[in-house]
N, C-alpha and C positions, 0 to 999 in steps of 0.2 A: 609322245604327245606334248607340246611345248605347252598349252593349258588343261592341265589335270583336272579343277574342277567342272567341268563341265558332265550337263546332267547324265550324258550316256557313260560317263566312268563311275557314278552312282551305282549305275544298273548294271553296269556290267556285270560284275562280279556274281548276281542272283543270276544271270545269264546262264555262269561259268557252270551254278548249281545244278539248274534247270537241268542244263542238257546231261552234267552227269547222273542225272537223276532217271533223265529219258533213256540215258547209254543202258544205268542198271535194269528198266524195264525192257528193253528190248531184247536184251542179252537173257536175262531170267524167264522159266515160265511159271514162275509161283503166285497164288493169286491173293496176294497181300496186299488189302488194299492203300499200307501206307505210304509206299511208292507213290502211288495216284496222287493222294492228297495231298503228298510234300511239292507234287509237279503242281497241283496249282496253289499250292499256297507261294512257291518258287516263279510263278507266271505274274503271281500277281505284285509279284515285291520288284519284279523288272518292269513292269509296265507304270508301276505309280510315280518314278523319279523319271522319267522321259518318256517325252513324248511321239517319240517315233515307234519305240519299243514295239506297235504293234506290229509295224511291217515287217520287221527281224523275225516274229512271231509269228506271220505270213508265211515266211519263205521256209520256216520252219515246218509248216503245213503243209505247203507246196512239196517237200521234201520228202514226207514222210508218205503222201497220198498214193503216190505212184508205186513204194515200196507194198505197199498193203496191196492194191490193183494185181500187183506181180505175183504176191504171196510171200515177202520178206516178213509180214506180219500176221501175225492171226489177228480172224477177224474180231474175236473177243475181247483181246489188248487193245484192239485198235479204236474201236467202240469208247472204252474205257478213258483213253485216252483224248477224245476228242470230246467228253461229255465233263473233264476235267478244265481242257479247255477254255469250255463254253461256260461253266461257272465262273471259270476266271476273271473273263471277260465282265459276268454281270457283279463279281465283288468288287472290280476295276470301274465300274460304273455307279457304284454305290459311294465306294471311298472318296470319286472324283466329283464328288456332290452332284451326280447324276447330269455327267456331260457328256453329249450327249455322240460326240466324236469316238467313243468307244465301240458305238453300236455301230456304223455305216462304215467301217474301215475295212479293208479287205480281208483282212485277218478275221473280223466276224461273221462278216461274206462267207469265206472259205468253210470256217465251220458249218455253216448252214448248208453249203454247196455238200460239203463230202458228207455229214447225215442225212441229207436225204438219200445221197446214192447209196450209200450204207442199206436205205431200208429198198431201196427199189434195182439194189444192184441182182438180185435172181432171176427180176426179168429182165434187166440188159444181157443176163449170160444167155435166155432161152429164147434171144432172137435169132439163134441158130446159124451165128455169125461165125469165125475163127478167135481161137482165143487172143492173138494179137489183132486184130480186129475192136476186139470186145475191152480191150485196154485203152485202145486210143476211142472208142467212142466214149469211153467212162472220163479219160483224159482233155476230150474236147468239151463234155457236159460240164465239167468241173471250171476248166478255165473261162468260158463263154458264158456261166450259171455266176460263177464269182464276181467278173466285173460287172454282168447287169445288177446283181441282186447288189455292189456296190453302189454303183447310181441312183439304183430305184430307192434304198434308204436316206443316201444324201440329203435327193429331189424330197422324201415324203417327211424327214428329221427335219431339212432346213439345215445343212451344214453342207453344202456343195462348196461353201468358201474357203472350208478349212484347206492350209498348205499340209499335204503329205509329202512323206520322203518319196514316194511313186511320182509324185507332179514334177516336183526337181530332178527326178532321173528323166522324166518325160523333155521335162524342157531343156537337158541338157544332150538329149540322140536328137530330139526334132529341131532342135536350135529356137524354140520357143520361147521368145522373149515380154514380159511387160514387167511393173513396176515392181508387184512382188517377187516373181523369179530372179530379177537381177539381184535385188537386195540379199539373196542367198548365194547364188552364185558366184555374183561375182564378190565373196569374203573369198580369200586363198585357202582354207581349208574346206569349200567347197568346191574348191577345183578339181582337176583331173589328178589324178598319183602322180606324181613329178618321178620322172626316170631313175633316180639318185637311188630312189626306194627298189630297186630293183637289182641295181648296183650292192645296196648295203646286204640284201636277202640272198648276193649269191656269196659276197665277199664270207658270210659267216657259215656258207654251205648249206643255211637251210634251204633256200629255193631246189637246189639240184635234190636235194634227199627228199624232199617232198613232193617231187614232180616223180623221182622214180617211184615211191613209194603208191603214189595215184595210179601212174600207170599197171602197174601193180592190182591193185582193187579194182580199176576199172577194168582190165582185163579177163578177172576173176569173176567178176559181174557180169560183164559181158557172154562168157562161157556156159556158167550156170544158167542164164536167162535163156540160152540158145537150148540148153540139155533138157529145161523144163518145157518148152514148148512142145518138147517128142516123150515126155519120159509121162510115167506113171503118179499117182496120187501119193506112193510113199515115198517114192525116190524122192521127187518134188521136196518134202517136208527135209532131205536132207539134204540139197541141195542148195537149199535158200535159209540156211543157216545166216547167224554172224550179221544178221541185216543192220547193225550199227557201225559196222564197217562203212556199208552204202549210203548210208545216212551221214555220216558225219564228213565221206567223201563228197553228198550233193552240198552240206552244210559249206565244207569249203570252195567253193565252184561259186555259191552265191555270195558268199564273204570275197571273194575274188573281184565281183565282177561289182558290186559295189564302190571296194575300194578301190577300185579303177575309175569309181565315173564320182564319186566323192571323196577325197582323200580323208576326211578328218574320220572317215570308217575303216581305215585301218588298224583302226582301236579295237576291228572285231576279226582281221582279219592275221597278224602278226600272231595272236595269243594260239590261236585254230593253228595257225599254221605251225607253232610248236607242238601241240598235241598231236596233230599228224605225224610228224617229224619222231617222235617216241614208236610208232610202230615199226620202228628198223628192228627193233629187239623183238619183232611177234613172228617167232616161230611157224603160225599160222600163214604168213606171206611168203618167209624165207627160211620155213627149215629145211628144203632144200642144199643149203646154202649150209646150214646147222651143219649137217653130214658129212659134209667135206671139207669142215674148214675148224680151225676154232672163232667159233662168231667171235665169243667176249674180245679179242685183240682187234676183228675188226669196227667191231661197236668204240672200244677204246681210241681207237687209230684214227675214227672220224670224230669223235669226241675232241681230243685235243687238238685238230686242226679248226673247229669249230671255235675252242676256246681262245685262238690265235687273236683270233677279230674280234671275238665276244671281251676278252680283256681289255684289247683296245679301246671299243665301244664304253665300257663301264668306267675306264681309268677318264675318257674322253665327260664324261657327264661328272664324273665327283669333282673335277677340275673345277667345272661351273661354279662359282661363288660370288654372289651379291645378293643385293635387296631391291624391293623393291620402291619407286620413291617418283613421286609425281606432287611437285611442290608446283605448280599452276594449280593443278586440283583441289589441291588444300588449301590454298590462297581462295577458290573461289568458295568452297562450302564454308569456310570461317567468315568470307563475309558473309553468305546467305544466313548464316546465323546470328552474326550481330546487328544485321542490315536489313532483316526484313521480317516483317510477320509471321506468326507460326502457320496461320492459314492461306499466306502466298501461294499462287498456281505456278509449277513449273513447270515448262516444254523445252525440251531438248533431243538432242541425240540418244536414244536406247538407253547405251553402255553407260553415259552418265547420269542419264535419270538415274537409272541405279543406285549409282554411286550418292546419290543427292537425297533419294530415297531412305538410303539405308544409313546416311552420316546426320543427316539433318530432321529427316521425320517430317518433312514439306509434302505437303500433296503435287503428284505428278502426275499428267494425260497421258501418258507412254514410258512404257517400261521394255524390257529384249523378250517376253510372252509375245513374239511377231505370229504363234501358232492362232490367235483366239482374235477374229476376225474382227472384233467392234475394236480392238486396241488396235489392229492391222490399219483400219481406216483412218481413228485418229492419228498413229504417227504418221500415216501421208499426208495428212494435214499439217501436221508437226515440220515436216521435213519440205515441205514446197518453200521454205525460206530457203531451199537453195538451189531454186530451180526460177524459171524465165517468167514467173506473174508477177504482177504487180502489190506493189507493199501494200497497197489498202485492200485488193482478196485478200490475200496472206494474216493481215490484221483481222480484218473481219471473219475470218475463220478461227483466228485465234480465240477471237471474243467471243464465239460461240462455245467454245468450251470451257471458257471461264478462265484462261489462262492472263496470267498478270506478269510473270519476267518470261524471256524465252533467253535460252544461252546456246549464244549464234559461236560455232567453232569454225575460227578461218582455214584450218587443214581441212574439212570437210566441201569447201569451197574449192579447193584444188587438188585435193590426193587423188589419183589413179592407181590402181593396186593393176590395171591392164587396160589393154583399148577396147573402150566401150563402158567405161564402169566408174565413171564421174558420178558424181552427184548429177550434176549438169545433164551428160550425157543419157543417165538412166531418165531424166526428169523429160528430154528431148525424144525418147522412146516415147512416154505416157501421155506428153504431151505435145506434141507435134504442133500444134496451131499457133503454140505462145514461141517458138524458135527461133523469131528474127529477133526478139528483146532482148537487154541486154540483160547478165544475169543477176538475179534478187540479191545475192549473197554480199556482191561486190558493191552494190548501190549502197545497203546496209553497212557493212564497214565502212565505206564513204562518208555516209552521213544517214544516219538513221531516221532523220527527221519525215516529216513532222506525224508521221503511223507509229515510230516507236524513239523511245530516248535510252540514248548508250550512257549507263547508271555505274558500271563496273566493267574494267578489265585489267587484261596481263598475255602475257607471249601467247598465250594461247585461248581463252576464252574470253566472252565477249556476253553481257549481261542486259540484255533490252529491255526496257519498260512496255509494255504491250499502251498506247496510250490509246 
């Protein structure tokens, strides 16, 4: 990941706990309840540094739903487990000064969905159906039950405007574009996996050893699943052992298909993919293989072909050596400081608000929170200075939120990261009426007059007086 701090490498990590926490519960049948508690106190420590966290926490659900259906889980872990959950959720809702995004997300959908089939699953079994029958009805109630009860909370909370990680998966299968999706999308690390990554994951042998390793468990799951639908109540129980195998196998499948359709989620997908990759040593899939061979030479044998690339890779990154150094930046906050008033209003670009925020201590309309919808709408107000209206809306919008300099950046006037993904361009999407005009940005660098007066600049930033 070329930028580390970013809030999902926060959360990761409680992630990494979470699920070995879910692994020990699943694998044990001991009924101590501190497992439970560590998973949601572990649930809750990933959901409060990002804000997506609840969808990973979703698919997590999604994951486990169908294993319990099948009978990978007893139904009294599973219980437990979902009632761990849903605490989660409301200590996530307390902490997060009662926002209210916690409750209408599908992740708390889901829970509500699989507690109720929990208590009304004896009469879906005594509809007298086949037992795979009685799977996929409990399967479709679940998915059909999740996204209404998602909607209906949005519609009755008042949070239908919040961006979820589901909306950008959405708009990037159905090609659904407006003002807010491009602004996610079209960043590069919201794009698709670039091919390269695919390349690097066979060069180092993990893709191949992990793909056998799937086929492998999914094959194994597949058999069992078929022996249970003919076998007995006890066989069953031993049959459908190891159910964190199957879990951590659907775990990888959705970490997959994510990091397929968002790159900058390979952050959850590379780490999974080495934990799979350590099952080559489970006797469980290949002692077969134990019997006739000395495994440990071939464990060694892929070991250091692994390490071939893996050395390269790390000699390739300690190579990396400099600082970092952005002397236009610092030219502009040193003057914001000597030049203007401590209560001065700034509007700019996200990433620099920040930066303006955090060196200077200036009140700013917009900050990179593009998730929290009142600040979503001020910076499209923020941000029409580089789009085809006219400088006096542009101004007078300004002046509705009390803004006094605005810091116009000429590369945001021209950079394309791809086609379709201007400023310009995105503004030519939202706003289709204003498109024969010429664009704001360039007017402004021309002469800012007489809406605003150009007070500061240097190579790269540009300081307006909002007049």
């Amino acid at each position: 990941m070329w930028t580390p701090p970013l809030r999902e490498s926060f959360s990761y990590p409680f992630l990494v706990l979470q699920m070995y926490i879910l692994t020990l519960i699943l694998r044990t049948s001991s009924n101590d309840r501190r497992p439970f508690i560590a998973l949601c106190l572990s649930n809750v420590a990933f959901m409060l540094p990002w804000q997506f966290a609840q969808f990973i926490l979703f698919t997590q659900i999604a994951s486990l739903f169908p294993m319990y259906i099948v009978g990978y889980i007893e139904p009294s872990k599973f219980r437990k487990i979902i009632y761990m959950n849903m605490i989660s959720v409301i200590l996530s809702f307390i902490l997060m000064f009662a926002k209210s995004v916690y409750l209408c997300s599908y992740y708390s959908s889901s829970l509500l969905m699989t507690w109720a089939i929990i208590l009304k699953r004896n009469k879906i079994q005594k509809l007298g159906v086949s037992e795979l029958n009685s799977w996929l009805i409990q399967g479709s109630i679940w998915w059909c039950g999740t996204i209404s009860l998602k909607f209906l909370t949005s519609k009755i909370l008042g949070v239908s405007d919040h961006i979820h990680l589901s909306d950008l998966i959405a708009a990037k299968i159905l090609k659904y574009t407006d003002f807010d999706t491009l602004i996610y999308t079209c960043a590069p690390e919201f794009d698709f996996m670039e091919k390269a990554t695919l390349l690097r994951y066979t060069k180092t042998l993990l893709l191949p050893v992990v793909m056998v390793i799937t086929c492998f468990i999914f094959k194994k799951t597949v058999r069992d699943i078929s022996y249970v639908l003919a076998t007995n109540t006890y066989l069953r129980k031993q049959l459908l052992e190891h159910g964190e195998l199957a879990f951590h196998t659907l775990q990888l499948l959705v970490f997959t298909a994510l990091a397929i359709l968002i790159m900058r989620l390979k952050l959850f997908l590379t780490p999974h993919m080495c934990v799979m990759a350590s099952l080559i040593c489970s006797r469980q899939l290949f002692g077969w293989i134990f019997c006739r061979v000395r495994f440990e030479n071939v464990i060694l044998g892929i070991l250091t072909v692994m390490s071939i690339q893996g050395c390269a890779n790390l000699y390739n990154q300690w190579s990396i050596i400099g600082e970092f150094n952005n002397l236009p930046q610092e030219e502009l906050i040193q003057w914001i400081k000597c030049n203007t008033r401590p209560d001065a209003v700034f509007a700019g670009a996200m990433p620099t608000m920040a930066s303006v925020k955090l060196s200077t201590l200036h009140p700013i309309v917009n900050h990179p929170n593009y998730e929290d919808a009142n600040l979503r709408a001020r910076t499209k107000i923020v941000y029409s200075a580089y789009s085809r209206k006219s400088a006096k809306e542009v101004r007078d919008k300004l002046l509705e939120l009390h803004v006094n300099y605005y810091v116009l950046e000429e590369a945001w006037c021209l950079v394309r990261t791809k086609p379709g993904c201007s400023m310009l361009e995105i503004w030519d999407v939202e706003d289709p009426t204003n498109a024969a005009n010429p664009p704001l940005c360039s007017v402004l660098l021309n002469n800012a007059r007489p809406y605003f007066t150009t007070i500061f600049q240097n190579s790269v930033y540009r300081v307006l007086k909002v007049n």
